[in-house]
C-alpha positions as CSV (number, residue, x, y, z in Angstrom):
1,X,54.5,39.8,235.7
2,X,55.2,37.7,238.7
3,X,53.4,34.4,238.9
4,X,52.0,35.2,235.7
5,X,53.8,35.1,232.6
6,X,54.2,31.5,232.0
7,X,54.8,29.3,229.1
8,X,51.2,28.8,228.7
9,X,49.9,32.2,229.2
10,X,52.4,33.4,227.0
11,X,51.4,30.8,224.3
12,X,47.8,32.2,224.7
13,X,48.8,35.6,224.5
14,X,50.7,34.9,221.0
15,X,48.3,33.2,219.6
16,X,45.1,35.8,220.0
17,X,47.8,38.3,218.6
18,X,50.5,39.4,220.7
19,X,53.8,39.8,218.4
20,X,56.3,39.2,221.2
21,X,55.9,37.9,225.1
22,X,58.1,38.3,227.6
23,X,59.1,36.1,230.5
24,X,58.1,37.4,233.9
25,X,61.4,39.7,235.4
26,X,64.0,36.8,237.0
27,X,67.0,37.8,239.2
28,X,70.5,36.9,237.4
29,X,71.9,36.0,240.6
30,X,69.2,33.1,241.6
31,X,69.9,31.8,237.5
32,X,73.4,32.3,238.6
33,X,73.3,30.4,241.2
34,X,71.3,27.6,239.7
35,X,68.3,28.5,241.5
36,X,65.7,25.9,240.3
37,X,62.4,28.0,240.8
38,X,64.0,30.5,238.8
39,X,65.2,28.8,236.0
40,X,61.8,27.6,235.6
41,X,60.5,30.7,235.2
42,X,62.9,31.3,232.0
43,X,61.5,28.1,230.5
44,X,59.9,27.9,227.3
45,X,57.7,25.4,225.9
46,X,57.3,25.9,222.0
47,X,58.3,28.4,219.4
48,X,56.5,31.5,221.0
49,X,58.5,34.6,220.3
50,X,59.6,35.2,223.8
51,X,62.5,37.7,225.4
52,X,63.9,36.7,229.0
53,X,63.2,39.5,231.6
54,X,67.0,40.0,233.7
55,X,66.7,41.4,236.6
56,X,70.0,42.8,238.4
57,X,73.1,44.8,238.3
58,X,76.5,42.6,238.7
59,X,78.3,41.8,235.9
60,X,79.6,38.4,237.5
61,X,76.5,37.0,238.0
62,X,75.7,38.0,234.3
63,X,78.4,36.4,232.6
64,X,78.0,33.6,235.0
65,X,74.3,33.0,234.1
66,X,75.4,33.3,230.3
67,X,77.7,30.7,230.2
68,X,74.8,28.2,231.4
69,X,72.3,29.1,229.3
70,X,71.1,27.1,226.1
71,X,68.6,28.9,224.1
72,X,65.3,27.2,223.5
73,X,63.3,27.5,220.7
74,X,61.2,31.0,220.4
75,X,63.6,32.5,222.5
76,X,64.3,36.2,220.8
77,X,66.4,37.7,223.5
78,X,67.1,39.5,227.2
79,X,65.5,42.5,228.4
80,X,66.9,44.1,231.3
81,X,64.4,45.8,233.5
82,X,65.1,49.4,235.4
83,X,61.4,49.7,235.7
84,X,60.7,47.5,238.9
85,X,59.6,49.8,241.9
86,X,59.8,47.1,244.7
87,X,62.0,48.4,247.7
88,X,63.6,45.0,247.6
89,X,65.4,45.9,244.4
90,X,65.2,49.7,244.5
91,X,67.1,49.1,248.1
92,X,70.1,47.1,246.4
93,X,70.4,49.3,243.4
94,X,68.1,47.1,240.9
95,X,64.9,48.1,239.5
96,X,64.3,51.4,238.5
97,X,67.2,52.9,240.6
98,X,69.4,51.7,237.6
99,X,67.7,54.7,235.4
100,X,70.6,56.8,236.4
101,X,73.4,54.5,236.2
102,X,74.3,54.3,232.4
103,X,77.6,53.4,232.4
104,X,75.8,50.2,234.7
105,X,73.7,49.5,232.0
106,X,76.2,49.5,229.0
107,X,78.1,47.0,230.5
108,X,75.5,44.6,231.4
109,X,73.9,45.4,227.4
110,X,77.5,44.8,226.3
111,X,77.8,41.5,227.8
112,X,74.7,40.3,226.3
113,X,75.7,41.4,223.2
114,X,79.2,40.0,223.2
115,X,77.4,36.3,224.0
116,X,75.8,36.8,220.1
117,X,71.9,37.6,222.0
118,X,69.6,40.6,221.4
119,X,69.5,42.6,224.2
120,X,66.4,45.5,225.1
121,X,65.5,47.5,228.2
122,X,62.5,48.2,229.9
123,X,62.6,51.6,232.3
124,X,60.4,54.1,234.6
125,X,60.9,57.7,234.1
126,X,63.1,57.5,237.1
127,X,63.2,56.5,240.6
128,X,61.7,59.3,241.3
129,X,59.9,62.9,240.0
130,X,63.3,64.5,240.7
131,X,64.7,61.9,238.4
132,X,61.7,62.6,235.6
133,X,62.4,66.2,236.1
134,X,65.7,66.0,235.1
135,X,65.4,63.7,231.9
136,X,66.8,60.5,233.4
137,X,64.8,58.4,231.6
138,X,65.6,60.2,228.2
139,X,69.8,60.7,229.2
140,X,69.6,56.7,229.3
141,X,67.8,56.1,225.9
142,X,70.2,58.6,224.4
143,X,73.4,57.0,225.7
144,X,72.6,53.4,225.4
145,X,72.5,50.7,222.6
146,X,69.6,48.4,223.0
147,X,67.5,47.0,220.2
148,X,64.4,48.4,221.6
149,X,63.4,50.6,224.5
150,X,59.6,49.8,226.6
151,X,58.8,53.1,227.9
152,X,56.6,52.8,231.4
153,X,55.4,56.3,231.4
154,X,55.7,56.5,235.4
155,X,58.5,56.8,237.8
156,X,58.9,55.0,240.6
157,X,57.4,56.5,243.3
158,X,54.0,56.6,241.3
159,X,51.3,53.6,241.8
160,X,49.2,52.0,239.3
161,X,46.3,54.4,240.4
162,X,48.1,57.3,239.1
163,X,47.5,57.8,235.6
164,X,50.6,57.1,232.8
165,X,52.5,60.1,231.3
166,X,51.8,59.7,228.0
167,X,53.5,63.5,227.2
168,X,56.7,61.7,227.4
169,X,56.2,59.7,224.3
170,X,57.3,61.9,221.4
171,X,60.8,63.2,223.5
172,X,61.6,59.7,223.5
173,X,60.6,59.0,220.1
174,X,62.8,62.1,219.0
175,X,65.7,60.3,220.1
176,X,65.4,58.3,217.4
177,X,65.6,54.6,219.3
178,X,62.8,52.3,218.4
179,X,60.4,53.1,221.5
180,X,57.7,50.9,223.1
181,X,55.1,52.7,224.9
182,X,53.9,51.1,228.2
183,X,51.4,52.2,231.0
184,X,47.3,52.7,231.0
185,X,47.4,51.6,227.1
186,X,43.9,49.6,226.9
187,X,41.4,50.6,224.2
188,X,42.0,51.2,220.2
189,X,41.7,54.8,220.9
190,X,44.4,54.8,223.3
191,X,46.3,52.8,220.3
192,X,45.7,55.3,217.7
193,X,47.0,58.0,220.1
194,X,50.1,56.3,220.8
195,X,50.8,55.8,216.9
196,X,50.3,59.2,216.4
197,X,53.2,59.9,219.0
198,X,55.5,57.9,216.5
199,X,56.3,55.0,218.6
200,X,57.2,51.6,217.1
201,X,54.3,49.6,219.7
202,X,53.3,49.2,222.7
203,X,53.6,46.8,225.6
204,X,50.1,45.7,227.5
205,X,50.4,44.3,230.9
206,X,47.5,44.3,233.0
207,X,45.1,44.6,230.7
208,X,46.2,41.2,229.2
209,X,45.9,39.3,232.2
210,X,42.2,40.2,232.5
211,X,41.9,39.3,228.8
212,X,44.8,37.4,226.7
213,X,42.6,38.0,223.5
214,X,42.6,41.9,224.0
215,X,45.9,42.2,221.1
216,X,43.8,40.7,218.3
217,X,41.1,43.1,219.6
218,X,43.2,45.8,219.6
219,X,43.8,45.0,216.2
220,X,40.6,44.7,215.1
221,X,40.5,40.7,214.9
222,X,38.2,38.5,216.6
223,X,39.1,36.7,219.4
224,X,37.2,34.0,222.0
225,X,35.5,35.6,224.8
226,X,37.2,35.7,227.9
227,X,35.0,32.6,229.1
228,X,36.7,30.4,225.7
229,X,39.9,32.1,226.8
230,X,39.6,31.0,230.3
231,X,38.9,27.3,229.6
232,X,41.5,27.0,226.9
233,X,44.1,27.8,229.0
234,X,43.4,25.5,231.8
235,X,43.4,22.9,229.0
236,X,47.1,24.1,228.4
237,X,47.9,24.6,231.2
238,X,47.7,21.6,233.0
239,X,50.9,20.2,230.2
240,X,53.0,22.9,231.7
241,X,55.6,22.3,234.1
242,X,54.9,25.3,236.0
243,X,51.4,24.6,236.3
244,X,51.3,25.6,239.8
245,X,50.9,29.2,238.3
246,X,47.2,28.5,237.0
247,X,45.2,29.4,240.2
248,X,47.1,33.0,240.2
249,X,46.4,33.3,236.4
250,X,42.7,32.4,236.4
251,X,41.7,34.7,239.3
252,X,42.8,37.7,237.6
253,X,40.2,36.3,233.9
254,X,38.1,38.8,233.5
255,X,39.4,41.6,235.7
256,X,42.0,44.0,235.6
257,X,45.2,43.3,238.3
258,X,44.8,46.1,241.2
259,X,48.7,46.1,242.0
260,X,50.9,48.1,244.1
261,X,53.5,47.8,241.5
262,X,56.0,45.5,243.4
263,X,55.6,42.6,240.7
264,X,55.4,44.1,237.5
């Protein structure tokens, strides 16, 4: 999530139980390009299991990108996201607009996978319902090779104030690709439910901001209260380069992001 997903929020998350954290989304281009900003954003600090969030659509750029990077240590591999909303993308053929486009998203997998790195997708339903309607979402698990697939169960059009459709779960999961669920997943009830669809896990994003600890919860391991949380994270935060991040983080402590969706 933009402005959110740092090194050291990341490091929190791990250690009050998340199993894997991911980088928030980057454009290719701008790491390209040698954009600094961005390339801080792909920074990470110790061994947390992390996986880089790509966004875009242009091969060049990819390969470009690839030949620059150096993997640090914790880094576990790319995910390339269709599941952005944001007209900014959407309107250049990023985001979830690149549901539909498999042959796109082959070759971009390929050429992750050809540089020796893991490579996983995160998708909507769609851009759109017409898009859900017709099984986008499911013709693109089907066809593609990716290590793992993070299911938001929306499309594109839909806001955050629209409640997840879980219902897709088990179609994906009958595909027989490794499938993580994603979207309104918050409680140990909502947990059980999705194991009993079959998935292999599930992402939390929202939920995590307002409380890092909530995966060892979820769990049903003790964590710090959100208060403990809070204060150590300032404490490790203010040793990360991208501390500037820290007033964005803290505001959300304690409450759940209210998003339009542009930045997830």
């Amino acid at each position: 999530m933009e402005d959110i997903t740092n090194s050291s929020f990341r490091t929190i998350c791990h250690k009050y139980g998340a199993d894997l954290t991911f980088t928030e989304l980057v454009r290719i281009e701008s790491l390209a390009k040698n954009n600094k900003s961005t390339w801080e954003r792909v920074v990470i600090t110790d061994a947390t299991p992390t996986v880089i969030q790509l966004m875009g659509h242009k091969e060049m750029w990819l390969k470009k990108f690839l030949s620059k990077y150096e993997p640090e240590k914790g880094f576990l591999g790319f995910n390339l996201n269709l599941g952005c909303p944001a007209p900014n993308f959407v309107n250049n053929g990023m985001g979830c607009a690149m549901v539909k486009r498999i042959t796109k998203v082959r070759k971009l997998l390929e050429i992750i996978k050809d540089r020796g790195y893991t490579a996983s997708v995160k998708l909507r339903l769609g851009l759109n319902n017409f898009e859900k309607q017709k099984k986008a979402y499911i013709n693109l698990i089907d066809a593609v090779d990716a290590e793992f697939f993070v299911v938001h169960a929306r499309h594109g059009d839909q806001s955050y104030n629209e409640k997840a459709d879980w219902s897709v779960f088990p179609e994906c999961v009958k595909t027989g690709k490794k499938i993580i669920a994603n979207g309104d997943i918050r409680t140990k009830e909502d947990v059980e439910t999705m194991k009993g669809y079959g998935v292999a896990g599930v992402m939390i994003g929202r939920a995590a901001v307002a409380d890092p600890g909530i995966f060892n919860r979820l769990k049903g391991i003790n964590a710090p209260s959100v208060q403990e949380l809070r204060k150590e994270y300032i404490t490790l935060s203010e040793k990360d380069s991208t501390y500037r991040y820290q007033k964005n983080v803290l505001k959300h402590f304690g409450k759940e992001m209210r998003v339009s969706g542009d930045s997830i």
